[in-house]
MARZAVEX-496183 format. One record per atom (N, C-alpha, C): x, y, z; residue number from 1. Coordinates in pm, 1 decimal. Atoms other than C-alpha are relative to their C-alpha. Layout:
BEGIN
u	v	w	pos
X	Y	Z	NUM
...
This chain:
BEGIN
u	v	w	pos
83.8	-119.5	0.0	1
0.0	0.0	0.0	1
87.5	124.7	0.0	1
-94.0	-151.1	67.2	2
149.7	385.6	-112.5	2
-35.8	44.0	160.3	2
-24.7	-113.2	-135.4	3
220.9	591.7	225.3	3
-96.9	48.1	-25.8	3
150.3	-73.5	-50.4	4
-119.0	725.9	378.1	4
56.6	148.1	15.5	4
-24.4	-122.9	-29.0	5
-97.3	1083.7	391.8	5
-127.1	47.1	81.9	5
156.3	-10.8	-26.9	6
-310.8	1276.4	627.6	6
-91.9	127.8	-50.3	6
55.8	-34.0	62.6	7
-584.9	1466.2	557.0	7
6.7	168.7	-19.3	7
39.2	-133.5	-89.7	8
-530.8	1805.1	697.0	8
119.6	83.0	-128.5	8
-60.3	-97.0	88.6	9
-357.6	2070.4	410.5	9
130.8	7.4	-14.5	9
-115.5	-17.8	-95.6	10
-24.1	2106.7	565.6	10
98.5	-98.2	-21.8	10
-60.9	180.7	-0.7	11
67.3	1679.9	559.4	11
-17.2	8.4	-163.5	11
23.0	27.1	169.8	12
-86.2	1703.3	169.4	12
105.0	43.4	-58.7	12
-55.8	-106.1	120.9	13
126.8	1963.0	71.2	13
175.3	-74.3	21.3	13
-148.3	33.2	-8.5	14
426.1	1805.2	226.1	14
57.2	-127.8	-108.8	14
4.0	94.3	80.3	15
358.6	1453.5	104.1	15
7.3	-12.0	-138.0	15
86.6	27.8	131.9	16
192.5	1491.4	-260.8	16
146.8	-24.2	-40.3	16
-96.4	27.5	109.1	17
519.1	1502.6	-469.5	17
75.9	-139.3	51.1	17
-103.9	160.4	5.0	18
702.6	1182.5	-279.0	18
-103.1	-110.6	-26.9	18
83.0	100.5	-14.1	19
433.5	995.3	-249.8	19
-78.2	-23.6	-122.8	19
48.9	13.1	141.0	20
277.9	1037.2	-629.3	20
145.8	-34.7	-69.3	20
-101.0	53.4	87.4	21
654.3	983.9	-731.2	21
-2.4	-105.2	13.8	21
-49.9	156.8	-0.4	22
691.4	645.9	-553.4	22
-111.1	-65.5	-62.4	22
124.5	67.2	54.8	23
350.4	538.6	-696.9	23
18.9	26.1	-122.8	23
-38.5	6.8	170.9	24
461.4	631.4	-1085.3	24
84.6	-113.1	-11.7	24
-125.7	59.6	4.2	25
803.0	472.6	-1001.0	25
-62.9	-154.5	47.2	25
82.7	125.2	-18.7	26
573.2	139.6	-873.1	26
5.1	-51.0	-147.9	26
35.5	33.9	82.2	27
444.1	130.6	-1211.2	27
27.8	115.5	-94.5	27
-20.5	-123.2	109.9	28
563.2	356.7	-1545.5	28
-131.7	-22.3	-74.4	28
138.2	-17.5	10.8	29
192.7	299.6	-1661.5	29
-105.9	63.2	0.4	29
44.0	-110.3	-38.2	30
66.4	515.3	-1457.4	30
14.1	82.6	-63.2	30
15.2	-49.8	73.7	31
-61.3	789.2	-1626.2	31
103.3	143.2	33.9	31
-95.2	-102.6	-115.9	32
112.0	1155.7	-1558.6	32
-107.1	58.6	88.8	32
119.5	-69.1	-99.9	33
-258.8	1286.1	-1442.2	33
25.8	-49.4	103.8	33
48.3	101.6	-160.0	34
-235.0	1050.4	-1145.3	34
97.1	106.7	97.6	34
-64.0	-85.9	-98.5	35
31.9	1308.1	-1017.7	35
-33.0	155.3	-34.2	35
22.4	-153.4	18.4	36
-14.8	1719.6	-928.2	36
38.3	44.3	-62.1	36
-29.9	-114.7	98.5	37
-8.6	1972.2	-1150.9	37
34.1	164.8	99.2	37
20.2	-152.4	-76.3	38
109.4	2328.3	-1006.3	38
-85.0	64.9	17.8	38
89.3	-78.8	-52.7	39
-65.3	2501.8	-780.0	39
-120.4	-97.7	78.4	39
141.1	75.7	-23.7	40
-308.0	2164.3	-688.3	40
74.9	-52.6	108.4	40
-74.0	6.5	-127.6	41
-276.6	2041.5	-335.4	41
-98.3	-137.8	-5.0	41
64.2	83.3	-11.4	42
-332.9	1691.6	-298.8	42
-90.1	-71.5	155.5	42
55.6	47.6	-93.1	43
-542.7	1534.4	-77.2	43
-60.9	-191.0	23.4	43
60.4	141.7	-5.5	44
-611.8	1109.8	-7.3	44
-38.5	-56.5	76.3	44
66.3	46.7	-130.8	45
-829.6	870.1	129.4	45
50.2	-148.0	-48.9	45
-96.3	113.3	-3.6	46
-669.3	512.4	151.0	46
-84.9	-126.2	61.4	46
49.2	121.9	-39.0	47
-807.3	145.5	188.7	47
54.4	-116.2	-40.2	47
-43.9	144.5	60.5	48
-691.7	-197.1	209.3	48
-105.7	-44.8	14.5	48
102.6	101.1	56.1	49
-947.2	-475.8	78.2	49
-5.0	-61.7	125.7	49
-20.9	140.4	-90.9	50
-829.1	-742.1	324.6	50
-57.2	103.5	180.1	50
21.8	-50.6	-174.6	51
-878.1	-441.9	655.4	51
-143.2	68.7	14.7	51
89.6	-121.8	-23.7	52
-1147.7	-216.8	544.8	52
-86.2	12.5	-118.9	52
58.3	59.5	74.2	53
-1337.4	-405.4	313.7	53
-114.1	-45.3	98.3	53
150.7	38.5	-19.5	54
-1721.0	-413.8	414.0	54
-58.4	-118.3	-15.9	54
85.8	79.5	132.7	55
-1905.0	-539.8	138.2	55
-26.7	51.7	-103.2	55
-25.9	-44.2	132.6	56
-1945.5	-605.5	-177.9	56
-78.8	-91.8	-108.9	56
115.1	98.6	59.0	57
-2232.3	-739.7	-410.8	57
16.9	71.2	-191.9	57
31.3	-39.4	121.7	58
-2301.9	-704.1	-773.4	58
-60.9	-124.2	-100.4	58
119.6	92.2	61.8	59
-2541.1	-889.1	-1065.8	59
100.4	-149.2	-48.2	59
-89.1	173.5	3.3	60
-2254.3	-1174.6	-1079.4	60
70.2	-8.4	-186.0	60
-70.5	-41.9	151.9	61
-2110.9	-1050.0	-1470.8	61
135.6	75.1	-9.8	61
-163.3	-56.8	-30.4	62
-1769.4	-897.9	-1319.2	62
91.2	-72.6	61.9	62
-123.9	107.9	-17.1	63
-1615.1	-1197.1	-1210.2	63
83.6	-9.5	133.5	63
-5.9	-69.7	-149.7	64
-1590.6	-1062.3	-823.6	64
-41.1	-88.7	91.6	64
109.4	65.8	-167.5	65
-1677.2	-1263.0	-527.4	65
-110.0	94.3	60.6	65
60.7	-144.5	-54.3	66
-1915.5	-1085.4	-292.1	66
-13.7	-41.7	110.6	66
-40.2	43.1	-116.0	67
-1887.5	-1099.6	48.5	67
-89.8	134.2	104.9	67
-14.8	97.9	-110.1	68
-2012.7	-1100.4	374.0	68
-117.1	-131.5	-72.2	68
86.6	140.6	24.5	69
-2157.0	-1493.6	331.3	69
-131.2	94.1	-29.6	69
152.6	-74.2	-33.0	70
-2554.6	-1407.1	214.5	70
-66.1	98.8	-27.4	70
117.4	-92.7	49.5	71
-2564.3	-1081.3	81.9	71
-56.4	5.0	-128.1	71
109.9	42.9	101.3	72
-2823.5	-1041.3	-177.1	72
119.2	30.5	-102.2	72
-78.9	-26.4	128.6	73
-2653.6	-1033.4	-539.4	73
-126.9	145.8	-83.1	73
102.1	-112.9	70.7	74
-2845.9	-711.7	-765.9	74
-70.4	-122.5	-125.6	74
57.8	147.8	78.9	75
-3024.3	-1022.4	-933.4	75
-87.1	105.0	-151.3	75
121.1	-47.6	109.5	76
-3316.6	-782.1	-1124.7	76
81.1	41.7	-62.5	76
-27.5	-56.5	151.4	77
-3289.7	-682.8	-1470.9	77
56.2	161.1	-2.9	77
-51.2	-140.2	4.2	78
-3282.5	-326.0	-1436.1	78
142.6	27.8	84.7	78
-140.0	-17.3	-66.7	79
-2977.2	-349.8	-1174.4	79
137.1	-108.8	8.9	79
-72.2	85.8	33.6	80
-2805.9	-649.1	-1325.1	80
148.8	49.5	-18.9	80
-114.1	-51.8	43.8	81
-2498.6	-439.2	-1432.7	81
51.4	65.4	89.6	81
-69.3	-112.7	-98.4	82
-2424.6	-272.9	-1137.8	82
91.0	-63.0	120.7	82
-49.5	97.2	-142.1	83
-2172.5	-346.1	-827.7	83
-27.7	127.9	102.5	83
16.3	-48.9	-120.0	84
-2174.7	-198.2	-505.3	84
114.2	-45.5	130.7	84
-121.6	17.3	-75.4	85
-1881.8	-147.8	-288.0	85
-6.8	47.9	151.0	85
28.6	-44.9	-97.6	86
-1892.7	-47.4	100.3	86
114.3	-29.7	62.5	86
-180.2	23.3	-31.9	87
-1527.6	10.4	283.7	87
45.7	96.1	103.2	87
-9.5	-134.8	-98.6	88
-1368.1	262.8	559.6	88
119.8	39.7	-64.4	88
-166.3	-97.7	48.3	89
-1072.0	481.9	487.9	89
89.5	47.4	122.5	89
-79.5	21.2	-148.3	90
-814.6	510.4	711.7	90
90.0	157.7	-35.8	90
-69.7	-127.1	22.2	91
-574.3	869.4	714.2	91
162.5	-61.5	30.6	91
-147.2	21.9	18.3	92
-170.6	874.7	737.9	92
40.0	-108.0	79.0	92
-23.0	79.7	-120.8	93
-145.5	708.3	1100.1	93
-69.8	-147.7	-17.5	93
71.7	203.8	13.0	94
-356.4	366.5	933.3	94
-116.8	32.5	81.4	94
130.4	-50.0	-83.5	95
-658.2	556.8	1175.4	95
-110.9	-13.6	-89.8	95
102.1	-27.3	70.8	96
-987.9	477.5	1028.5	96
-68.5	137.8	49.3	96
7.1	-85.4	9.0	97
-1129.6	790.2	987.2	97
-152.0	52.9	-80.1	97
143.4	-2.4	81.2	98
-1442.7	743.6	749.7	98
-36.2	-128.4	-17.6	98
82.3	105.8	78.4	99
-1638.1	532.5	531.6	99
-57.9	46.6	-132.7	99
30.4	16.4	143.5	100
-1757.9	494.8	195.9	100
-96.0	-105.2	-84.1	100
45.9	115.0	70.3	101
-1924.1	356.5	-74.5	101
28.9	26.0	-175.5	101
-1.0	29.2	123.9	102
-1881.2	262.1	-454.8	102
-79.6	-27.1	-59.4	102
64.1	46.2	23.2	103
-2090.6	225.4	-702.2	103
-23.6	-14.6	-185.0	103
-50.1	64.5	172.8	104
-2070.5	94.0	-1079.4	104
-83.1	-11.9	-73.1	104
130.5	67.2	96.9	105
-2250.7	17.8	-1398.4	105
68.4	2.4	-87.6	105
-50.9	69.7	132.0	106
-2136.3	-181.7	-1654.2	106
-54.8	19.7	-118.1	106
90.0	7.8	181.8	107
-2221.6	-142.3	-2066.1	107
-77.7	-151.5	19.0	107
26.5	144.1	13.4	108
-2476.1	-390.7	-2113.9	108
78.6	-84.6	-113.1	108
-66.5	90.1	123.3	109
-2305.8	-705.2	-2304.9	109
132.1	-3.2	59.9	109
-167.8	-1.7	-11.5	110
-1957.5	-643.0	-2147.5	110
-27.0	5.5	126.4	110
-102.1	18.8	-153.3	111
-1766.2	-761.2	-1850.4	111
128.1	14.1	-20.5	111
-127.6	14.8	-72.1	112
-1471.4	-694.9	-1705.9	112
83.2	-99.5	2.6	112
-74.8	110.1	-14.2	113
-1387.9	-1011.5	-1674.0	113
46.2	-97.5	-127.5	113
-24.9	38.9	125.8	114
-1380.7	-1134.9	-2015.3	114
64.6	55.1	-107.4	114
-39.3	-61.7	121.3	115
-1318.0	-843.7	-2194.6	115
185.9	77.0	-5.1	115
-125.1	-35.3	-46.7	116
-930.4	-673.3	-2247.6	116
-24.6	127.9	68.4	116
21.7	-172.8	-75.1	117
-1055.4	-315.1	-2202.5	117
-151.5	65.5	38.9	117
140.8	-11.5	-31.3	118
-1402.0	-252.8	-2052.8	118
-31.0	136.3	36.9	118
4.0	-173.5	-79.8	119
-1504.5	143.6	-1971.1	119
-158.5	-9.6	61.2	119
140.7	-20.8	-65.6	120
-1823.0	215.8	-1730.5	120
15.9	106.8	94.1	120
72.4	-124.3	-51.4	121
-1974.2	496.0	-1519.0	121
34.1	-50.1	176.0	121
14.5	37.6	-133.6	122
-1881.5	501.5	-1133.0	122
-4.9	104.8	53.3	122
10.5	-126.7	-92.2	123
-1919.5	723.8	-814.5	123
-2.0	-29.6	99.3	123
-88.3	-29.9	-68.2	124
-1787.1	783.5	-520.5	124
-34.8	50.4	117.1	124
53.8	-78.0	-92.6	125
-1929.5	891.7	-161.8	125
117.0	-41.5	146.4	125
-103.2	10.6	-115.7	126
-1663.4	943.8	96.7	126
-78.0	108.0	113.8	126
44.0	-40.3	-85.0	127
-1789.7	1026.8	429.1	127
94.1	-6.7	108.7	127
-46.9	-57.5	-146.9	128
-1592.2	1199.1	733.4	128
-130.5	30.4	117.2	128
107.8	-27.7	-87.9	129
-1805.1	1190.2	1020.9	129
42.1	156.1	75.0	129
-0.5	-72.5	-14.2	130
-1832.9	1500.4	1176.6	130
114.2	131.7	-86.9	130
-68.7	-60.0	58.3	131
-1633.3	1680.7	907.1	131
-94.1	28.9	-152.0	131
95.0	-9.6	163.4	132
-1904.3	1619.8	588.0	132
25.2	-121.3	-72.1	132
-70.5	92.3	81.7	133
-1886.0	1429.9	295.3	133
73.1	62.1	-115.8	133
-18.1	-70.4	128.9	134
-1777.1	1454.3	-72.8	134
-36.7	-132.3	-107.5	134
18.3	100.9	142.6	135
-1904.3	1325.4	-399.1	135
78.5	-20.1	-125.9	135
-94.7	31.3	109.1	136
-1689.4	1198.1	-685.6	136
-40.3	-73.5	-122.3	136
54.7	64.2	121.5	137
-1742.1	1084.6	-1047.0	137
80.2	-30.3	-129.2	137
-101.9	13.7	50.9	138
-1539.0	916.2	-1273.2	138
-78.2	-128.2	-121.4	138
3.0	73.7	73.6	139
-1505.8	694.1	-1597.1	139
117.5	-138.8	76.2	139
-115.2	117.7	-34.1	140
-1327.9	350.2	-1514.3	140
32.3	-99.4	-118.9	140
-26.8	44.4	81.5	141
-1120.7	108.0	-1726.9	141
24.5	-104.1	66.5	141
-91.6	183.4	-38.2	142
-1030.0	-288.1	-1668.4	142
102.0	8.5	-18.0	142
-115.5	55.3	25.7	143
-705.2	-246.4	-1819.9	143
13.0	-82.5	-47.8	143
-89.5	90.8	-11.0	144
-653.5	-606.5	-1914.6	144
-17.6	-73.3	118.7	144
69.6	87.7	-64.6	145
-818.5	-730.2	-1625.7	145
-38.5	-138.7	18.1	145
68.9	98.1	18.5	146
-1011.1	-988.5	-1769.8	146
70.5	-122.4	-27.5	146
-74.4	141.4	86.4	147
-758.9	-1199.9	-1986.2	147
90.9	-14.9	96.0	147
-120.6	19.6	-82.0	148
-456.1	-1114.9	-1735.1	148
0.1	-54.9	128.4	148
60.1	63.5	-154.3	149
-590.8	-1213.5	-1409.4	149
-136.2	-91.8	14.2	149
99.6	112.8	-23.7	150
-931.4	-1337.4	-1412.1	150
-12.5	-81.1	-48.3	150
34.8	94.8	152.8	151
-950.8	-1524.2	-1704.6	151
116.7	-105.4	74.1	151
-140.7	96.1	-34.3	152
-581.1	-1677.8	-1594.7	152
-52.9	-57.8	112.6	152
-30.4	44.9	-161.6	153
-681.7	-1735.4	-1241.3	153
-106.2	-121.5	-44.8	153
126.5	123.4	69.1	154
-1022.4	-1940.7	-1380.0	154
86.4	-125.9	-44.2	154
-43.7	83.6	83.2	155
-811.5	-2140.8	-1617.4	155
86.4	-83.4	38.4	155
-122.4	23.5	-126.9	156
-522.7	-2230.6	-1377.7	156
-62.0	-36.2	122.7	156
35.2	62.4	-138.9	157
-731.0	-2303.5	-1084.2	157
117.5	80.1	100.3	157
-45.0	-40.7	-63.2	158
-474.6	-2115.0	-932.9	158
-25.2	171.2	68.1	158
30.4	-127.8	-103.2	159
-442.0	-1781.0	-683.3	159
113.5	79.1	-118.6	159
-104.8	-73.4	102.2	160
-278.8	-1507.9	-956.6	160
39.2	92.7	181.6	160
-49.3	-75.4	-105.9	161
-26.4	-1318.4	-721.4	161
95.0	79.5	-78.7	161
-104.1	-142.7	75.4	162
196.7	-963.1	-875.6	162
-7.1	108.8	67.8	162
-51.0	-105.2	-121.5	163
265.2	-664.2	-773.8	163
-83.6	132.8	-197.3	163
-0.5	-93.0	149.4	164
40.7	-456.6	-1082.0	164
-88.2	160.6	114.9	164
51.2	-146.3	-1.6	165
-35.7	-57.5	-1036.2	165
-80.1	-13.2	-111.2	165
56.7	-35.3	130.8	166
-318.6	84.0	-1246.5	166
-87.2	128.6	94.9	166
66.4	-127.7	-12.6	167
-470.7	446.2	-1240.7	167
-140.2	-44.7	-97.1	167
159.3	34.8	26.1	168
-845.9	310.8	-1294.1	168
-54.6	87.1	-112.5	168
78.0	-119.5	26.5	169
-964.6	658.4	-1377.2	169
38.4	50.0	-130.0	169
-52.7	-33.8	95.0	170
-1004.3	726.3	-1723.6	170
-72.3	142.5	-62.3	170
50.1	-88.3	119.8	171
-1214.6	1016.4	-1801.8	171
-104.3	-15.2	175.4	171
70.0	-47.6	141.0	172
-1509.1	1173.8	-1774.7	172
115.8	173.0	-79.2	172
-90.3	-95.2	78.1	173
-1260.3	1486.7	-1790.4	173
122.5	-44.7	-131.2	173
-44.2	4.4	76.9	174
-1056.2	1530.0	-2090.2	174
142.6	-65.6	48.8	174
-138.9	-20.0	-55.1	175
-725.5	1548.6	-1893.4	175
10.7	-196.7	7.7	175
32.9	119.3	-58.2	176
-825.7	1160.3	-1782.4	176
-29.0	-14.9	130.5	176
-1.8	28.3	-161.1	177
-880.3	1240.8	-1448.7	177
-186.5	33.4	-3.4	177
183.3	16.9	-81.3	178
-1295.2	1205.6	-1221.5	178
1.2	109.1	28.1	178
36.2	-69.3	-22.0	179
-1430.7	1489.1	-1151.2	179
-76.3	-7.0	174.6	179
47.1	-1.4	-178.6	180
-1503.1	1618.5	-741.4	180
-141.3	79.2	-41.7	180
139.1	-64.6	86.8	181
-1888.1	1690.7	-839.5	181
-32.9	127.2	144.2	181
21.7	-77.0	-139.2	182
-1889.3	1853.6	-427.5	182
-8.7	-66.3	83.3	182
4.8	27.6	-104.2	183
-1946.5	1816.4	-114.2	183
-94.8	79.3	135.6	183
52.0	-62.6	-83.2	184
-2086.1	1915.3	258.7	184
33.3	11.7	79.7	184
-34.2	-47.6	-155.7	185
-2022.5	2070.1	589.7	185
144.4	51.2	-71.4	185
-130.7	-72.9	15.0	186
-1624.9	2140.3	567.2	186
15.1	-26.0	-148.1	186
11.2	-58.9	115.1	187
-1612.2	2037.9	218.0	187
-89.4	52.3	-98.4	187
119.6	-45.1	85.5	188
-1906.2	2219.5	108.3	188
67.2	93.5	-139.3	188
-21.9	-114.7	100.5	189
-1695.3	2471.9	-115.2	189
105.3	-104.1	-111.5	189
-157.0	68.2	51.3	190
-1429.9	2180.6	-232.5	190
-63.8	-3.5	-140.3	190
11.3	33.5	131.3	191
-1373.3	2161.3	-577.8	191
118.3	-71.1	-103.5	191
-123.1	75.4	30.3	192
-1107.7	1985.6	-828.4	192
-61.5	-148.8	-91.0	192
2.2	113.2	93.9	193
-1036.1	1632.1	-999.6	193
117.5	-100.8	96.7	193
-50.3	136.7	-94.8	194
-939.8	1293.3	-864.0	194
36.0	-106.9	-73.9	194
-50.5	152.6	30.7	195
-784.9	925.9	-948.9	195
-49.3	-62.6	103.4	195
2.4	122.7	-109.7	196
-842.9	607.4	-835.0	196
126.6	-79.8	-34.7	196
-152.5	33.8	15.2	197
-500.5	402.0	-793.9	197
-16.0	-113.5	69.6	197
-6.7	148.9	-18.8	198
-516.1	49.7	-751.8	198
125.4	-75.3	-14.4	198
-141.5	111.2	30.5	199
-229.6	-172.6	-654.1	199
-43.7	-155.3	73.6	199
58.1	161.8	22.0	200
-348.1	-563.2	-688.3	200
134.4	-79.3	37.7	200
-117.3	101.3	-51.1	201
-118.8	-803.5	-536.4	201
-30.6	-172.0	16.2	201
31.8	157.0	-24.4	202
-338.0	-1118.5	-529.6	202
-165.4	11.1	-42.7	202
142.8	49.0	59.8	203
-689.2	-1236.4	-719.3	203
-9.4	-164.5	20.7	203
18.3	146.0	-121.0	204
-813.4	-1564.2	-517.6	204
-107.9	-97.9	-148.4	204
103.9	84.5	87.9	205
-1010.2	-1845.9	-723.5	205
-141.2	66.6	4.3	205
119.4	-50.1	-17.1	206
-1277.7	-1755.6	-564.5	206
-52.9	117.5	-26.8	206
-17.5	-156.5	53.7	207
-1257.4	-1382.1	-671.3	207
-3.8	103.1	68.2	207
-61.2	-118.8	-67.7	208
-1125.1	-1206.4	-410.2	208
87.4	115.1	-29.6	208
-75.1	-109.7	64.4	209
-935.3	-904.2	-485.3	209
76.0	35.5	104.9	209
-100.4	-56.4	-81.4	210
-619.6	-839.6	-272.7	210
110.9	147.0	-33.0	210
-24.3	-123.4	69.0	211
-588.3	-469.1	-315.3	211
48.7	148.5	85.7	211
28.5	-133.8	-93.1	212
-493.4	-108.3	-185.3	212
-44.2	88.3	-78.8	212
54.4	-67.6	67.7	213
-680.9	151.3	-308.2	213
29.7	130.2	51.5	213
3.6	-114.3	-54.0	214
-626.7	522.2	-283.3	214
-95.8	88.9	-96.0	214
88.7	-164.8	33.4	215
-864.8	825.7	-382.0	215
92.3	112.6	-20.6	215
-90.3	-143.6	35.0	216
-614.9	1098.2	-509.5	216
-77.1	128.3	10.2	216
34.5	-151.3	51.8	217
-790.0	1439.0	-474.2	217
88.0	94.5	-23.9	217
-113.6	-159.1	42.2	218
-642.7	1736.9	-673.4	218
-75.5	114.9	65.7	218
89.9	-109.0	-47.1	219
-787.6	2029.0	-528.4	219
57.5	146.4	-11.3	219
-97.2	-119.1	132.1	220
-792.7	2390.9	-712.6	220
36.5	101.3	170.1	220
């Protein structure tokens, strides 16, 4: 997992440049959006799968486990394409600090899991308790997903294990970076553009996802 930074202006401003370098230098892949542009002060919210991993359901066409034992799958037609993610976020010190949720929709006809490069519609609700929330909105990509890991892990019966970076976030802005649509209470005025930054280290038969995830906010 990339060094937690915390949340407070001060830690961002110190952090952003080492901590977006060692995460390029992870992976040359990475796009250059995924790191600040002058004058933007970053800000992140940080989760491992395996600590701060909820739950996680969807219509069973992304190739995902879903977990805790029991919960419902989005079975109906109209919400067949969608997943649903639920997770806490932790700040520099590994302190949970919030919570969250994800939430997806697939092109009908295409998965993730089959296909090399899949794009769909997601968003983003990060909640600080007594601080507000903020909403986020972004295009996402598989990457290579499907054939490189899931597809392999299926076929192999085996646990795929690597060390892959990928900057998720492909759009809806031009630049490639999600858009911060707003927020409330302290960030009621926030505004800016965000990544999602995924580093995968293990996809289970069963279709677990052994992951850290960070939320990049740029903020103007």
């Amino acid at each position: 997992m990339p060094r937690v930074r915390h949340l407070g202006l001060r830690s961002a401003l110190i952090a952003a440049a080492t901590l977006c370098g060692s995460a390029a230098a992870a992976d040359e892949r990475l796009p250059a959006y995924s790191e600040p542009l002058h004058g933007e002060r970053v800000i992140s919210f940080h989760a491992n799968m395996a600590h701060h991993g909820i739950a996680i359901t969807h219509g069973g066409t992304v190739g995902l486990g879903t977990f805790p034992p029991g919960i419902p799958p989005l079975s109906e037609p109209a919400i067949s394409n969608g997943l649903m993610l639920n997770l806490k976020f932790a700040d520099a010190d590994g302190n949970v600090i919030g919570f969250g949720g994800e939430f997806e929709v697939f092109p009908e006809g295409q998965s993730p899991a089959r296909a090399e490069d899949v794009r769909w519609q997601t968003g983003w609700v990060v909640v600080i308790p007594a601080r507000g929330m903020i909403f986020l909105e972004q295009i996402e990509h598989s990457g290579g997903l499907g054939p490189r890991v899931i597809q392999k892990t299926k076929e192999t019966g085996v646990d795929w294990v690597g060390d892959w970076w990928i900057t998720t976030t492909v759009g809806p802005l031009k630049s490639g970076r999600g858009r911060i649509v707003g927020g409330t209470g302290e960030f009621a005025d926030i505004r800016g553009e965000f990544v999602e930054i995924d580093h995968l280290t293990r996809f289970t038969v069963d279709g677990r996802m052994e992951l850290d995830l960070e939320l990049r906010l740029f903020v103007n």
